[in-house]
C-alpha positions in Angstrom: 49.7 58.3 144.2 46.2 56.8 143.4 46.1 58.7 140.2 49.3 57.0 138.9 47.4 53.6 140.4 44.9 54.0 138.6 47.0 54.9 135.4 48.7 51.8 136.0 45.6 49.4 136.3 43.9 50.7 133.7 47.4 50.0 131.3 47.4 46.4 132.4 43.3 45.9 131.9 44.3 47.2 128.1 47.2 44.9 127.9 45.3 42.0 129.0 42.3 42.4 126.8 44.8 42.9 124.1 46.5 39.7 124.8 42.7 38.0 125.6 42.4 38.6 121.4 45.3 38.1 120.4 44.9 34.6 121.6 41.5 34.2 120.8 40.6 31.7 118.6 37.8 34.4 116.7 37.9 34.9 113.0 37.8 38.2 111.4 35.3 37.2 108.9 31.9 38.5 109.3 28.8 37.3 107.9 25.8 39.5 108.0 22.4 38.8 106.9 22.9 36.4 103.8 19.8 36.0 101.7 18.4 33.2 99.3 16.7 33.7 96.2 15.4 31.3 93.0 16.4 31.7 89.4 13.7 34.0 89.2 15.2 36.4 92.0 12.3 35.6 94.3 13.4 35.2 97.9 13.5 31.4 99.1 11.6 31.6 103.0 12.0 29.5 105.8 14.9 27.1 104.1 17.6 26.5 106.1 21.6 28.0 105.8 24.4 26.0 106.6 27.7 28.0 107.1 30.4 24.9 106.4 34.5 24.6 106.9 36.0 23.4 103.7 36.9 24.0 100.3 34.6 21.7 98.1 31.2 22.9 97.0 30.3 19.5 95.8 27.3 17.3 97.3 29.1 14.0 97.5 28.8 11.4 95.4 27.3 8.6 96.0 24.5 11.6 97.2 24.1 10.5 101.2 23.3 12.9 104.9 24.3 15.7 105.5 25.0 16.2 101.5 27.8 18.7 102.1 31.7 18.6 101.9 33.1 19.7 104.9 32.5 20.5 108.5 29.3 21.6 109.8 29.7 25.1 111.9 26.1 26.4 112.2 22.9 26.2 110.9 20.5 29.3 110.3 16.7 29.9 108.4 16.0 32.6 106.6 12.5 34.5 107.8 9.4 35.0 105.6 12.0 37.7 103.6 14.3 34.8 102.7 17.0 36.2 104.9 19.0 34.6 107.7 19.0 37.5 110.2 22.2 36.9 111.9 25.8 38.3 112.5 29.0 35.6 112.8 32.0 36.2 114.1 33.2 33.5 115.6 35.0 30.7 113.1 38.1 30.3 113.2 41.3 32.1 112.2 42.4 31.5 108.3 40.2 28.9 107.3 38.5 28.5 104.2 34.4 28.8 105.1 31.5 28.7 102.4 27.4 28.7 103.0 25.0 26.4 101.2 21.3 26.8 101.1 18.9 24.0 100.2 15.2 24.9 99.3 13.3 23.0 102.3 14.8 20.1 104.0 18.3 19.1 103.0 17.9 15.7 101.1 18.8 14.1 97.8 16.2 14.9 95.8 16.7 19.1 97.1 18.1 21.5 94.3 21.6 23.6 96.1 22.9 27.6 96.0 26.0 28.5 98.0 28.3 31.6 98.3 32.5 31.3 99.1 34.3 29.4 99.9 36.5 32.4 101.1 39.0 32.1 103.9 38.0 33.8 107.2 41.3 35.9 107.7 43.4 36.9 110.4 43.9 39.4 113.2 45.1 41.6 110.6 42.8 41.0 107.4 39.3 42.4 108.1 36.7 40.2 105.2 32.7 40.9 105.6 30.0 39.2 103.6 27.1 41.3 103.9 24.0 40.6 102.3 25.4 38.1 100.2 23.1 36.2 98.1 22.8 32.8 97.2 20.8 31.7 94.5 19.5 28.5 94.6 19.8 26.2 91.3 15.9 26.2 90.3 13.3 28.3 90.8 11.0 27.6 94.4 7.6 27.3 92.6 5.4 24.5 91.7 6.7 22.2 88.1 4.5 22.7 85.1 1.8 20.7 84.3 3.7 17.4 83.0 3.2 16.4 79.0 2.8 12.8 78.1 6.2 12.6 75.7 5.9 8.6 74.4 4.1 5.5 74.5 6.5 2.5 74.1 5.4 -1.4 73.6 7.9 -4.4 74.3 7.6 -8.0 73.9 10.3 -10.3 75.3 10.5 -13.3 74.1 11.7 -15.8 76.9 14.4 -18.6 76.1 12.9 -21.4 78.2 9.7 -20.9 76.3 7.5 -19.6 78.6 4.9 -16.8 77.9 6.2 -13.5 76.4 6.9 -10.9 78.9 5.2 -7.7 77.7 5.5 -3.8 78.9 3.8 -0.7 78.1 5.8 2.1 79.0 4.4 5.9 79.4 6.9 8.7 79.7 6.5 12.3 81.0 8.1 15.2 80.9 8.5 19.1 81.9 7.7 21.6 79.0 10.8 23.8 78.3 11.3 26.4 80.7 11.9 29.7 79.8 11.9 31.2 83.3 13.8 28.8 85.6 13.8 25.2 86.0 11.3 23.9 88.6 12.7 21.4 91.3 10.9 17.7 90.3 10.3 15.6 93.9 7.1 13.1 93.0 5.6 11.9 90.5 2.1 10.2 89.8 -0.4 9.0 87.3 -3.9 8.0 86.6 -5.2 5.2 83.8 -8.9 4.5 82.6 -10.3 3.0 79.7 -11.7 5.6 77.3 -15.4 6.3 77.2 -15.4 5.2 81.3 -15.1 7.9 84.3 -11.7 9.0 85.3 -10.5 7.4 88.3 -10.3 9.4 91.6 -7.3 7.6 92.9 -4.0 7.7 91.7 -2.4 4.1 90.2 -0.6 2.2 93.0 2.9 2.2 93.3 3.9 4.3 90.2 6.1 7.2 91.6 8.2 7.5 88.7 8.7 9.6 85.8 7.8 6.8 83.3 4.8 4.7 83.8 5.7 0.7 83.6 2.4 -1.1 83.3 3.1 -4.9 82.2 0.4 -6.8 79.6 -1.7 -8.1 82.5 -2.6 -4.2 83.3 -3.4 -3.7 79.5 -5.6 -5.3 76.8 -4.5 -5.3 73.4 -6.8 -3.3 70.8 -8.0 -1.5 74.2 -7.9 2.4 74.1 -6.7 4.2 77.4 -6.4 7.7 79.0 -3.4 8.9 80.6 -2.8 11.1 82.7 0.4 12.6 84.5 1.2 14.2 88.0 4.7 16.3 88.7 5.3 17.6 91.8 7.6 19.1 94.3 7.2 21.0 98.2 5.9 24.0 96.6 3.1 22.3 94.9 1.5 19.3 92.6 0.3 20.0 88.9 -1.4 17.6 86.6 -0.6 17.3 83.3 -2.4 16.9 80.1 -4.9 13.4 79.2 -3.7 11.5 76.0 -4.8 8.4 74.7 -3.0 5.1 73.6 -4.7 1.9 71.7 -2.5 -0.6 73.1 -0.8 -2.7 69.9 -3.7 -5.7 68.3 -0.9 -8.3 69.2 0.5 -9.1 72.5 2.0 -5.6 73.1 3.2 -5.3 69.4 3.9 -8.8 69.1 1.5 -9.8 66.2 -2.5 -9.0 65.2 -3.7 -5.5 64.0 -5.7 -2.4 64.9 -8.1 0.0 63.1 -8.6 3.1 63.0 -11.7 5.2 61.9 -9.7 8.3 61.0 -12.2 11.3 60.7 -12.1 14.4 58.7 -10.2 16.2 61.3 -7.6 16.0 63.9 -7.0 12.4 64.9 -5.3 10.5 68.0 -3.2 7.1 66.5 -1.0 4.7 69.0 1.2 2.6 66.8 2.5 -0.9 68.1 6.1 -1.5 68.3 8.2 -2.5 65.9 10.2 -1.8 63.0 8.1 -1.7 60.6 4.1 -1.6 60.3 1.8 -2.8 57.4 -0.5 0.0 56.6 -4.3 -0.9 55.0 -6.5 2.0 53.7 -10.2 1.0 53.3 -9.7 -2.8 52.6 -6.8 -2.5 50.2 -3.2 -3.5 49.6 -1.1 -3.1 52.7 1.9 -1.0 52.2 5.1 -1.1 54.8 6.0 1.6 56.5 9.2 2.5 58.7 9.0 6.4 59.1 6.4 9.3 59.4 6.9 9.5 56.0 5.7 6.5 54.6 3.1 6.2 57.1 1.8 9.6 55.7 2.1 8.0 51.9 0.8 5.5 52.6 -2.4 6.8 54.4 -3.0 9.1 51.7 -5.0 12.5 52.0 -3.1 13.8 55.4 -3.2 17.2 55.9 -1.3 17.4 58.9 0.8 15.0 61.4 2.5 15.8 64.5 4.2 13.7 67.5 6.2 14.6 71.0 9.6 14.4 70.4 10.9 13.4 73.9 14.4 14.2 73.7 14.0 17.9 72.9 11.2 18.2 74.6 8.8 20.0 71.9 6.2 18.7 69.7 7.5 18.0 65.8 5.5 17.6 62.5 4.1 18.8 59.1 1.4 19.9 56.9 0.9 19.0 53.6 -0.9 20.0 50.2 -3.5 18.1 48.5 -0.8 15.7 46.7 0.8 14.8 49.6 3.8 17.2 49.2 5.7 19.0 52.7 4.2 22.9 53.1 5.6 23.1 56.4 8.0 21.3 58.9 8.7 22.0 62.5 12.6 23.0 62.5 14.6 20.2 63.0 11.7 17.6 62.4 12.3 15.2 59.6 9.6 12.9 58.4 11.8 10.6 56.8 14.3 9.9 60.1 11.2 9.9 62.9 10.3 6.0 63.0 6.3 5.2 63.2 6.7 2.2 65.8 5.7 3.6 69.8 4.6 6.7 68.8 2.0 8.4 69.4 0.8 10.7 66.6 -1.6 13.5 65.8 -2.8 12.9 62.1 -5.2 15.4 60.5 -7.1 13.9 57.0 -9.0 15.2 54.6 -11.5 13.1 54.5 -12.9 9.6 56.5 -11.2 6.5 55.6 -10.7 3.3 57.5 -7.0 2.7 58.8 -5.5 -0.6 59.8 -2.3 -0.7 61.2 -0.6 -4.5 61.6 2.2 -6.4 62.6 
């Protein structure tokens, strides 16, 4: 009699737990152990996983908290191995679930990876994601050491006839990566007049790419060092220090500059404009609108080179003794790069006094 008790209990313990799951609300999706890696295919440590309901990968546009589409399930970190040791079992039945991994804290200025979406399944569909990686969109290391890519005067002229209002602008920029992008959070820069010691302190308020300095910052005629910071949570590099001569007008606007060009590799800063009068040891001043002419009309170049900012390379030429091309850069044409806001490289032959005006 007990044993068929028994029997019987056991039967209805089954049935129950049988009918606990098939009303349970748990998914039959599990996630195991989900890793995050760079570009590079270095593990990403200690950054946090977000496991989200939803279809869209995107980050929302405008970019705002918590920079995911969807609803928020849970939250993991990977360990010092980039993986988030964990096992999930629990979302829901036949929903569509995807993970998204930031490198560091989640925030606008954070680079994304994510794996799915993929729908959880049902009491009858049995999906795993073990090991799955996600690769983040840029590599988790520090950004190159920034290049100085142009120097760019302006004059305004106001209509109510007040004083000009006058900017130098100095851009930077990341050399071309051949291994992974680098993540880009902060920026920073330092100025000093040549020939004078390099400040210790970074220039107040400048946190941008481009450096805006406006004419009560700069003197005209006055040669400056420059110097560039990029940076991001995996570490700060500085650039390289180039030199501007700030336009003999106000910021381009008028005047003239000279320079003692040495036999040898020379640094020029052109003011703005479109089109420069060029004087070579006291004589006839010739125009010029292009690297070309500029090179004509110096005379006894050997070499010229500038930082062409929108590929992101450095452009230029050599020539022979009569002033004819040997070599271009591919891609560079002296005829279409204009002379005004550059800032140029120019190798001569011998000494010769340059003066460049407006």
């Amino acid at each position: 009699m007990w044993k068929y008790k028994n029997k019987l209990i056991r039967r209805v313990a089954v049935l129950f737990v049988l009918a606990l799951f098939a009303n349970s609300a748990f998914a039959q999706l599990t996630i195991k152990n989900p890793v995050v890696k760079d570009l590079s295919g270095a593990t990403v440590n200690n950054t946090p996983i977000v496991i989200i309901y939803g279809n869209s990968i995107a980050t929302p546009s405008p970019v705002a908290s918590p920079y995911y589409s969807g609803t928020l399930y849970k939250t993991y970190t990977t360990n010092s191995s980039g993986i988030a040791v964990f096992t999930d079992q629990e979302s829901a039945l036949n929903t569509n679930i995807y993970m998204k991994a930031w490198k560091g804290t989640p925030g606008p200025n954070s680079y994304y990876g994510f794996y799915g979406p993929e729908n959880t399944g049902s009491a009858t569909i049995l999906n795993r994601w073990d090991d799955k990686v996600i690769t983040t969109n840029y590599k988790a290391v520090a950004p190159y050491g920034p290049k100085i890519t142009k120097f760019e005067e302006s004059t305004v002229t106001l209509t109510d006839g007040s004083s000009p209002s006058a900017t130098l602008k100095v851009y930077s920029g990341q050399p071309t990566a051949t291994d992974g992008l680098r993540e880009l959070t902060k920026y920073a820069w330092k100025m000093w007049v040549k020939g004078t010691a390099k400040p210790a302190t970074e220039l107040a308020g400048q946190t941008t790419a481009t450096l805006s300095l406006p004419s009560s910052q700069v003197s005209s005629g006055t040669t400056y060092v420059f110097q560039a910071m990029h940076g991001n949570p995996w570490g700060d590099a500085w650039g390289e220090e180039r030199e501007y001569t700030v336009g003999g007008g106000v910021l381009g606007g008028g005047g003239s500059v000279t320079y003692a060009l040495k036999k040898g590799i020379n640094g020029v800063g052109l003011p703005v404009g479109g089109t420069v009068n060029v004087t070579v040891n006291s004589g006839t001043p010739v125009a010029a609108d292009t690297l070309q002419k500029l090179v004509t009309a110096i005379g006894g170049v050997t070499a010229i080179s500038v930082w062409d900012a929108t590929g992101q390379k450095l452009g230029g030429a050599t020539f022979d003794g009569a002033g004819g091309v040997t070599f271009q850069t591919p891609g560079f044409d002296l005829n279409s790069v204009p002379v005004a806001g550059s800032a140029l490289y120019i190798s001569v032959g011998a000494d010769s006094s340059v003066t460049i005006s407006k």
